[in-house]
C-alpha positions in Angstrom: 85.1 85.0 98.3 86.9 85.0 101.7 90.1 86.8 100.4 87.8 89.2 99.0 86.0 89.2 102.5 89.6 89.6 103.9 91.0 92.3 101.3 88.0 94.5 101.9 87.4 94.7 105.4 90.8 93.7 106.9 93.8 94.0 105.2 94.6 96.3 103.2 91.1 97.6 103.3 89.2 99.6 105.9 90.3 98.2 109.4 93.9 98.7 108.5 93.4 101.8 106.2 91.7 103.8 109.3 94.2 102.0 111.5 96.8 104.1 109.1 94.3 107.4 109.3 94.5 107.9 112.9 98.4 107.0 113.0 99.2 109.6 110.5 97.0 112.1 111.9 98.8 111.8 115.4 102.2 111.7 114.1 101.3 115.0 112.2 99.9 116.8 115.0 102.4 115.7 117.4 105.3 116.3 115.0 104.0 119.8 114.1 103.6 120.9 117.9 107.1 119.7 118.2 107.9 121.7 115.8 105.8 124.8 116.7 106.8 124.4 120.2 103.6 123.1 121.4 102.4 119.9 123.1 99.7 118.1 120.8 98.2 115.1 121.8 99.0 114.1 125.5 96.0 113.0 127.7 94.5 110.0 125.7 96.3 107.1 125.8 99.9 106.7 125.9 101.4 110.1 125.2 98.2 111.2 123.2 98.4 108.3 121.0 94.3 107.6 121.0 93.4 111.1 120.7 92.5 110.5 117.2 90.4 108.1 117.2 88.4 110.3 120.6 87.9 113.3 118.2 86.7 110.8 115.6 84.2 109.3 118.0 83.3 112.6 119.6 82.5 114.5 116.4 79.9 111.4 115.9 78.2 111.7 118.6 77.9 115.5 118.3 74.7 116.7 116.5 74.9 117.3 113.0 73.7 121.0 111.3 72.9 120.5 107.9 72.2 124.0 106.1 68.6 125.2 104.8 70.6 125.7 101.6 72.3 122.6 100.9 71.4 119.5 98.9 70.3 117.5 102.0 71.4 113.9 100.5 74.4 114.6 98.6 75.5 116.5 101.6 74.7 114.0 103.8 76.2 110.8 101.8 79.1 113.0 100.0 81.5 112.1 103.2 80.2 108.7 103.1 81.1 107.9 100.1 84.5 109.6 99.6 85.8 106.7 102.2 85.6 104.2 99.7 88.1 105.8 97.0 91.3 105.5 99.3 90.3 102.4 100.9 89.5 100.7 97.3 93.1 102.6 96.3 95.2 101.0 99.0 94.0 97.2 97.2 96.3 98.0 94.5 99.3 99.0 96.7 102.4 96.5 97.0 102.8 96.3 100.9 104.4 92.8 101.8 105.6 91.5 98.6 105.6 92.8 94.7 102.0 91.8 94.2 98.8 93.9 95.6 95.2 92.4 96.3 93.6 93.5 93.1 97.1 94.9 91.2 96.6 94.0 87.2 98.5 94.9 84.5 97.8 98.5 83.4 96.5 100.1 86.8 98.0 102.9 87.1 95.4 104.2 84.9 92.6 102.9 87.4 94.8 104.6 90.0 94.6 108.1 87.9 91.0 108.0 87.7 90.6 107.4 91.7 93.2 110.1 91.9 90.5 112.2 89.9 87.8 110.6 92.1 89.1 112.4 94.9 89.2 115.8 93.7 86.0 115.0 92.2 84.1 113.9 95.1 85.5 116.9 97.0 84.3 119.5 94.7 80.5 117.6 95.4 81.1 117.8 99.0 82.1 121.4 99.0 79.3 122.6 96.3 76.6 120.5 98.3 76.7 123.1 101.2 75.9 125.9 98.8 77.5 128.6 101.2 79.5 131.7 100.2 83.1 130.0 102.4 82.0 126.6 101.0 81.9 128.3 97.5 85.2 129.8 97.5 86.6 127.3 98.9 85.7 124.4 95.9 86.5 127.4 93.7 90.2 127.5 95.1 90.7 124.0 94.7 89.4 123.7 91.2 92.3 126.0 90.2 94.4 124.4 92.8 93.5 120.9 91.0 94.6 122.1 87.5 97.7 123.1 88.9 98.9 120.1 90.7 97.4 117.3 88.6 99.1 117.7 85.8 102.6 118.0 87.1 101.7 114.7 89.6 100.5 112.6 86.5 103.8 113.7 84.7 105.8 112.3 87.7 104.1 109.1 87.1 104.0 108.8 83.5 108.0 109.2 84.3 108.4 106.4 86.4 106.0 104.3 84.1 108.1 105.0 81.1 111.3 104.3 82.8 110.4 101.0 83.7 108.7 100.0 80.8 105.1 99.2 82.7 101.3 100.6 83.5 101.1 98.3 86.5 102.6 98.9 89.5 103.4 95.5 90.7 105.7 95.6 87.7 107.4 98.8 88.6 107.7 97.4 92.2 109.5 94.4 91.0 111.3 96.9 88.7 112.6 98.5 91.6 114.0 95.6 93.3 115.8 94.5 90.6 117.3 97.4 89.8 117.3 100.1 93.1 114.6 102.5 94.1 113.6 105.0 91.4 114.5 107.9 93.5 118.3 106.9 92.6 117.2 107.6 88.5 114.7 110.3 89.0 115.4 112.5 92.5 114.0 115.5 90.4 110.6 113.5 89.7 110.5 112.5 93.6 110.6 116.2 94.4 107.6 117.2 92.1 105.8 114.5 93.5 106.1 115.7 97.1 105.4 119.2 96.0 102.1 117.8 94.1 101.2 115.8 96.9 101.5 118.7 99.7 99.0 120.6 97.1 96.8 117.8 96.5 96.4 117.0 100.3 95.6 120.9 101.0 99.1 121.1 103.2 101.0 124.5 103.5 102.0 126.5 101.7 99.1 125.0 99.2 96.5 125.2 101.8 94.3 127.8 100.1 91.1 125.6 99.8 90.4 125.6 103.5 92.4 128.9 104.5 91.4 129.6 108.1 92.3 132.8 108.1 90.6 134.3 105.4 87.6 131.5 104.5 87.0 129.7 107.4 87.5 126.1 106.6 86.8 126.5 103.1 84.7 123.6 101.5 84.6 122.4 104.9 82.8 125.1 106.5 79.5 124.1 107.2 80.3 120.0 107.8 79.6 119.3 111.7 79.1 116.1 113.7 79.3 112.9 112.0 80.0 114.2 108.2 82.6 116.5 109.6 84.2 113.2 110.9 84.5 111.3 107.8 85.2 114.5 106.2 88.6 114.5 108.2 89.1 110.8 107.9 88.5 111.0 104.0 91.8 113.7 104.1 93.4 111.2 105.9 93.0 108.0 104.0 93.8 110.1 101.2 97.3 110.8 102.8 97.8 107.4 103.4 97.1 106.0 100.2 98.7 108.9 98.7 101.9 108.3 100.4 101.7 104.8 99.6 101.6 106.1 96.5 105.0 107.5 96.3 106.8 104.8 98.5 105.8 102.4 95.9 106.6 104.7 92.6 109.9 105.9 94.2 111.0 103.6 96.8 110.4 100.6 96.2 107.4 99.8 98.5 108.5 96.7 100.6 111.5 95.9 98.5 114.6 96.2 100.8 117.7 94.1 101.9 116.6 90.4 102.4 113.2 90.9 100.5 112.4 88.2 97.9 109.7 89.5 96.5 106.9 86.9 98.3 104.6 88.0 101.2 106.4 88.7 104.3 107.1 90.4 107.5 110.2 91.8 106.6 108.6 93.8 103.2 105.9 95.1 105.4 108.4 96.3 107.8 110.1 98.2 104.6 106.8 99.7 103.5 106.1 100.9 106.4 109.3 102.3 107.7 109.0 104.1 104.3 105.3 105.4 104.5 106.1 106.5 107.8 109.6 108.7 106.4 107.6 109.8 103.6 104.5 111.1 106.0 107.7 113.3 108.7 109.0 114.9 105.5 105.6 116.0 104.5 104.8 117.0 108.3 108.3 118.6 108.4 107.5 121.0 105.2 104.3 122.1 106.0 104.8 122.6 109.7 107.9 125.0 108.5 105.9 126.9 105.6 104.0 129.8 105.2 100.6 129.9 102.7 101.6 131.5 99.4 98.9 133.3 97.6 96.7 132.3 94.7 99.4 134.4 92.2 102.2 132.7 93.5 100.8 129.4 93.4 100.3 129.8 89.4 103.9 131.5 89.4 105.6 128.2 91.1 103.7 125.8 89.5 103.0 126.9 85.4 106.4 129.0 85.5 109.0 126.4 87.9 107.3 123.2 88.6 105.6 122.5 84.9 108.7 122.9 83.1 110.7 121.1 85.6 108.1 118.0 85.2 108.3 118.1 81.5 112.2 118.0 81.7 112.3 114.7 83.7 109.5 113.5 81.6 112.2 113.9 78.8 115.0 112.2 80.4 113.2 109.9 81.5 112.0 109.1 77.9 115.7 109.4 77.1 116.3 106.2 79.6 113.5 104.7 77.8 114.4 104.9 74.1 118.1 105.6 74.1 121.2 103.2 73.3 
């Protein structure tokens, strides 16, 4: 009952997940106004670095506008609830040795169905406001959802294949046998980061929340509290999402001198690689332009789809060959 206690609340659940959230979102906005030759975060704390969590607290002390046309208590609890999928994700994540809180054999497919979750409980969020921006927005991330998924679940089914295993403490412990997957499947790595940039609503693939043409999207009409754990909900998902991919493709904590058991040294390695994984994502989006609805069917369905498939074959190829 106490590990449980422990897993939930502490580590890896919600005090070390939002720990993660407000870490991501500063190195993103500080790396992007690097990039965009801007300051970011400066004033709070050392060199900006508790700006995060001030917005967080200032947007809940703000007053909350809920409109006459919404669903008042999906609305209201929507935001609430959409904390709990990354947090609960994070407990089957290998972060200090091969082995995760709750990891069992076969959860990857628990894994897809939060991943499903997600979009899910973002659609609700988005419909509960019942605006025309709010509208449009779930509308554009429906079709964004089709497009993505897909080629993100054919990344995984590569890996999974490779290494002969649904769980991913076994594809972990796959990796630190026999080198990080991104040695066997660079292609696969690539689609992933492309499907993650979509499904986190990064440029180029931010049309759900397009400023300049919908407002915020399925955002628009969050305020005060909800719009707080509406923008700590996008970053949990980042974290656990990147965690994601550090574990599928690099090993997770598996590294020089890891032996597989809890310690300091693996944690050092996950998060060295969370934290790579989270600049190349900053990087891309902070250097890209939004590409419209046509060409986001173009890249996808006519480039990344069959690209996906291919490395799904050769991975199969690894698999079943001599």
């Amino acid at each position: 009952m106490m590990d449980l206690l422990i897993y939930s609340l502490l580590f890896p659940g919600v005090a070390f997940s939002f720990a993660l959230a407000f870490w991501f979102e500063y190195v993103e906005r500080k790396l992007t106004a690097h990039i965009q030759q801007r300051i970011g975060p400066y004033f709070t704390g050392f060199k900006g670095l508790l700006q995060p969590i001030a917005d967080f607290a200032k947007l809940l002390l703000k007053e909350e506008i809920v409109p006459v046309t919404s669903d008042r208590l999906v609305f209201v609890l929507a935001p609430l609830i959409s904390l709990s999928i990354p947090i609960f994700g994070m407990c089957f994540v290998p972060m200090a040795s091969t082995r995760s809180p709750l990891g069992f054999s076969g959860d990857v497919y628990l894994i897809i169905f939060l991943l499903v979750a997600e979009a899910f409980v973002t659609v609700l969020m988005g419909i509960a406001a019942l605006t025309p921006y709010t509208l449009i927005g779930v509308g554009r991330h429906i079709l964004q959802y089709t497009m993505y998924e897909g080629v993100f679940l054919l990344a995984i089914a590569s890996v999974a294949i490779q290494t002969r295993s649904l769980g991913l403490d076994d594809i972990v412990e796959y990796q630190m046998v026999n080198g990080p997957m991104i040695l066997y499947q660079p292609l696969g790595f690539a689609i992933a980061i492309i499907s993650l940039l979509a499904k986190l609503e990064k440029r180029p693939f931010d049309l759900p929340h397009a400023k300049q043409e919908i407002v915020a999207g399925w955002m628009t009409e969050f305020s005060g509290a909800s719009l707080a754990f509406v923008r700590l909900f996008s970053y949990l998902s980042m974290v656990w999402s990147i965690s994601l991919i550090a574990d599928l493709y690099l090993g997770g904590p598996t590294g020089y001198g890891f032996t597989g058991d809890y310690s300091l040294i693996g944690f050092a390695y996950f998060l060295i690689k969370i934290n790579l994984l989270l600049v190349l994502v900053t990087v891309i989006s902070a250097s890209s332009g939004r590409i419209r609805v046509v060409g986001l069917a173009r890249r996808f369905w006519g480039l990344i789809y069959p690209l996906a498939i291919l490395q799904f074959i050769l991975a199969s190829m690894v698999r079943f060959g001599p």
